[in-house]
DRENPA-3360 file (N, C-alpha, C; in nm, 2 decimals, always signed):
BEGIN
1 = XXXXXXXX = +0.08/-0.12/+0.00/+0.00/+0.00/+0.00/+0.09/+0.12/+0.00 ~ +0.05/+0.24/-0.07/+0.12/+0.36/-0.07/+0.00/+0.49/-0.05 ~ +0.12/+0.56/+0.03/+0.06/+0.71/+0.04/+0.06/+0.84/-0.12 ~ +0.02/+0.87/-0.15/+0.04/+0.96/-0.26/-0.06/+1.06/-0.23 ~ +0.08/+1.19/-0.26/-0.03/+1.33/-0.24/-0.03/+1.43/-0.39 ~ -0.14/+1.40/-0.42/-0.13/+1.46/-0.55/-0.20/+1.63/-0.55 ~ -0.13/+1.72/-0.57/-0.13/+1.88/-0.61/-0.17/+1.92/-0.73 ~ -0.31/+1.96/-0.71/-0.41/+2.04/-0.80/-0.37/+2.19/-0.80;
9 = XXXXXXXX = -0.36/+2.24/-0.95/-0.31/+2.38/-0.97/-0.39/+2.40/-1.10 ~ -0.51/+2.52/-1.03/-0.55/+2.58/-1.14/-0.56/+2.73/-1.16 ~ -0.58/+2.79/-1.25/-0.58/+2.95/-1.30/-0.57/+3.04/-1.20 ~ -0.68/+3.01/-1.06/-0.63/+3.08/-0.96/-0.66/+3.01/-0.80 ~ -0.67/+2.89/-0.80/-0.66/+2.81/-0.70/-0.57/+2.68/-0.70 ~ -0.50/+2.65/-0.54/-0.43/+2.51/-0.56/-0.51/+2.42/-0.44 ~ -0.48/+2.30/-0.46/-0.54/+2.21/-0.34/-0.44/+2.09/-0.31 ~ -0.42/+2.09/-0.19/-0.37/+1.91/-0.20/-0.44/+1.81/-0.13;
17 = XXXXXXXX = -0.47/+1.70/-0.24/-0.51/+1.58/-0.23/-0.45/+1.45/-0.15 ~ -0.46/+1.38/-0.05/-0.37/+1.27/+0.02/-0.52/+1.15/-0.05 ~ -0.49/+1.02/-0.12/-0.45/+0.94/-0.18/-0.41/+0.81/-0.02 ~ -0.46/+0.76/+0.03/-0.45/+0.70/+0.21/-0.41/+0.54/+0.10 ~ -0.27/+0.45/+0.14/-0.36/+0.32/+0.15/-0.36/+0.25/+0.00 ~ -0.35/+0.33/-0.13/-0.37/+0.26/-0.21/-0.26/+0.20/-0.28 ~ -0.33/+0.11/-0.37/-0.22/-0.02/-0.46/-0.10/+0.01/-0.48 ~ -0.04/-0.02/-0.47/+0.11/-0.04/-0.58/+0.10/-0.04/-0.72;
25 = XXXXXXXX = -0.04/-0.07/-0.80/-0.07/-0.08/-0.89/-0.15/+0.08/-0.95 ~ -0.23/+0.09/-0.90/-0.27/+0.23/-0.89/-0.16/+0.33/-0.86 ~ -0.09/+0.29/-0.72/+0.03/+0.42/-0.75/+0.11/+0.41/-0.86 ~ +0.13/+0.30/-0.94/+0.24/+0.30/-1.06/+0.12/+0.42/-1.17 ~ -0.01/+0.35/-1.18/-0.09/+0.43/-1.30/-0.09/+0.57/-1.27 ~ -0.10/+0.60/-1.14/-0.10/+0.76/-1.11/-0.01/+0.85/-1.15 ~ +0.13/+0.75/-1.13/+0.25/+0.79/-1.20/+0.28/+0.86/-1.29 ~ +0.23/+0.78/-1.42/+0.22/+0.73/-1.54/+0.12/+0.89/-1.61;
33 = XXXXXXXX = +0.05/+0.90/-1.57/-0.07/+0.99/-1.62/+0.00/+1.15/-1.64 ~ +0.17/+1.16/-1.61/+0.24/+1.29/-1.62/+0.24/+1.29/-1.78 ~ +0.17/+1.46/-1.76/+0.12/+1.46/-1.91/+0.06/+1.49/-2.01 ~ -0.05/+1.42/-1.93/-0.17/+1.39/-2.00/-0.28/+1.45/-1.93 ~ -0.39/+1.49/-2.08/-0.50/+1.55/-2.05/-0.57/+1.43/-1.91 ~ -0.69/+1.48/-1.81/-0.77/+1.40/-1.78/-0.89/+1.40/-1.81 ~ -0.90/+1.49/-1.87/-1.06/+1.53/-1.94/-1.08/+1.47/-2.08 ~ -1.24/+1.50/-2.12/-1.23/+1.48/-2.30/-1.23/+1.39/-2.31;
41 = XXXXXXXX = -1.19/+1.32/-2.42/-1.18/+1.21/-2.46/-1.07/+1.13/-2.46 ~ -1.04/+1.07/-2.35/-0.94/+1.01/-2.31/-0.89/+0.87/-2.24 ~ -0.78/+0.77/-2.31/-0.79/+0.62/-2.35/-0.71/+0.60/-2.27 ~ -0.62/+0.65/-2.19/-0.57/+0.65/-2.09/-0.63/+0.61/-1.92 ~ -0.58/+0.47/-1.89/-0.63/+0.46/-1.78/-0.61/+0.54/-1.65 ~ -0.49/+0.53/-1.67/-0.44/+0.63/-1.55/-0.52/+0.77/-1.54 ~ -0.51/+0.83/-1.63/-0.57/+0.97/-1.65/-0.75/+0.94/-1.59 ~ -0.78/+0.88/-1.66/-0.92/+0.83/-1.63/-0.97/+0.79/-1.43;
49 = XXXXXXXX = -0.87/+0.70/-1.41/-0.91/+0.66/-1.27/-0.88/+0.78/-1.15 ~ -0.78/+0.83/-1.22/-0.75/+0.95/-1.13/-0.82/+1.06/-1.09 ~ -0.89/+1.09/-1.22/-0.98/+1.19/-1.24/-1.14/+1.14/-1.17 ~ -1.16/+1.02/-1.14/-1.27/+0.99/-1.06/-1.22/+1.00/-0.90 ~ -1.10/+0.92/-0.91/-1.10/+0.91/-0.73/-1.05/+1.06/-0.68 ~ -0.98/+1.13/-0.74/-0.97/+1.28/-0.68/-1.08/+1.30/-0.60 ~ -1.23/+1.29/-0.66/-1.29/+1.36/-0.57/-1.33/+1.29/-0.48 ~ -1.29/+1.20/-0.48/-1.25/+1.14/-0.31/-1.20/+1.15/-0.23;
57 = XXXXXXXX = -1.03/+1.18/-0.26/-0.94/+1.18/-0.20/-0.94/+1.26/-0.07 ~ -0.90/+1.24/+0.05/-0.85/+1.31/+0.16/-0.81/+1.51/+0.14 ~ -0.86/+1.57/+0.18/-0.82/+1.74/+0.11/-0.72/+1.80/+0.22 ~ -0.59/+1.80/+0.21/-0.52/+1.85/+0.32/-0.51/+2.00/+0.32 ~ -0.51/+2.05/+0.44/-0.53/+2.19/+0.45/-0.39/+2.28/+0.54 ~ -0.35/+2.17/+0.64/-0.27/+2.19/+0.72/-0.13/+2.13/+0.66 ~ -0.03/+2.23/+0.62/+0.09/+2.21/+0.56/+0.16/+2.12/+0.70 ~ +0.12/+2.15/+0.81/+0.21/+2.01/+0.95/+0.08/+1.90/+0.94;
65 = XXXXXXXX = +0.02/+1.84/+0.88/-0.01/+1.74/+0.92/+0.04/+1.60/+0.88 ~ +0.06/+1.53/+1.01/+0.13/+1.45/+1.01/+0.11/+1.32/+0.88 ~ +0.02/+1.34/+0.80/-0.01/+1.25/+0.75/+0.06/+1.28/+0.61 ~ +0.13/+1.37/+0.63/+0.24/+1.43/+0.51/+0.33/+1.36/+0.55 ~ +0.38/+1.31/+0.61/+0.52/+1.21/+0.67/+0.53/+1.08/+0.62 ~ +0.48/+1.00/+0.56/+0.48/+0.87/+0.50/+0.47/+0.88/+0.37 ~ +0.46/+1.00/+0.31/+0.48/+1.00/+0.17/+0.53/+0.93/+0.14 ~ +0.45/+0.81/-0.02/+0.57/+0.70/-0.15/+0.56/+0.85/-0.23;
73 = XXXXXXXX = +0.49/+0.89/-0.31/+0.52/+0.98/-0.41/+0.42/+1.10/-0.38 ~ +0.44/+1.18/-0.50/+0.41/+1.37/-0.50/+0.35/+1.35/-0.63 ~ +0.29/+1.42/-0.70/+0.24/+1.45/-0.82/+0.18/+1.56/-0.82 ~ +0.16/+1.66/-0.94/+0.10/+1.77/-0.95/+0.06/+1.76/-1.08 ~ -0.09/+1.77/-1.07/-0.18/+1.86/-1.20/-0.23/+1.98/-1.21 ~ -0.19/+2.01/-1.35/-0.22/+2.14/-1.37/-0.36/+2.14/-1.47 ~ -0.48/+2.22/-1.39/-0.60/+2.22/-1.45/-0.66/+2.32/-1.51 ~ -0.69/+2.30/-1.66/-0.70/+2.42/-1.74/-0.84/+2.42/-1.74;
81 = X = -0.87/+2.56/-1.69/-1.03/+2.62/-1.68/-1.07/+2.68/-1.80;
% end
């Protein structure tokens, strides 16, 4: 299982997302998705799954919280409004 915090950056807001717990397999596709649109029409699984569980994900607000300490990876998307 891996932690991943993935960083939403758009036109004039950012957010970060914590990602609790999941696969090894999913963190490789999350990986993978550097790049690429997630919107539209898009064949890309990575891009695809990502773009669903975001709005699930965990919303961190507090730059000390401790659940920033077991970070496996970081990622950042940039979202065009």
């Amino acid at each position: 299982m891996k932690n991943l915090l993935v960083i939403t950056i758009t036109d004039d807001n950012w957010s970060k997302h914590l990602f609790e717990n999941i696969s090894k397999e999913l963190f490789d596709l999350y990986l993978t998705a550097d790049g690429k649109y997630l919107e539209g029409d898009n064949d890309d699984e990575a891009c695809n799954k990502l773009n669903l569980e975001l709005e699930n994900a965990i919303e961190i607000t507090d730059p000390t919280d401790d659940r920033l300490k077991n970070l496996d990876g970081i990622i950042t998307i940039g979202i065009i409004v």
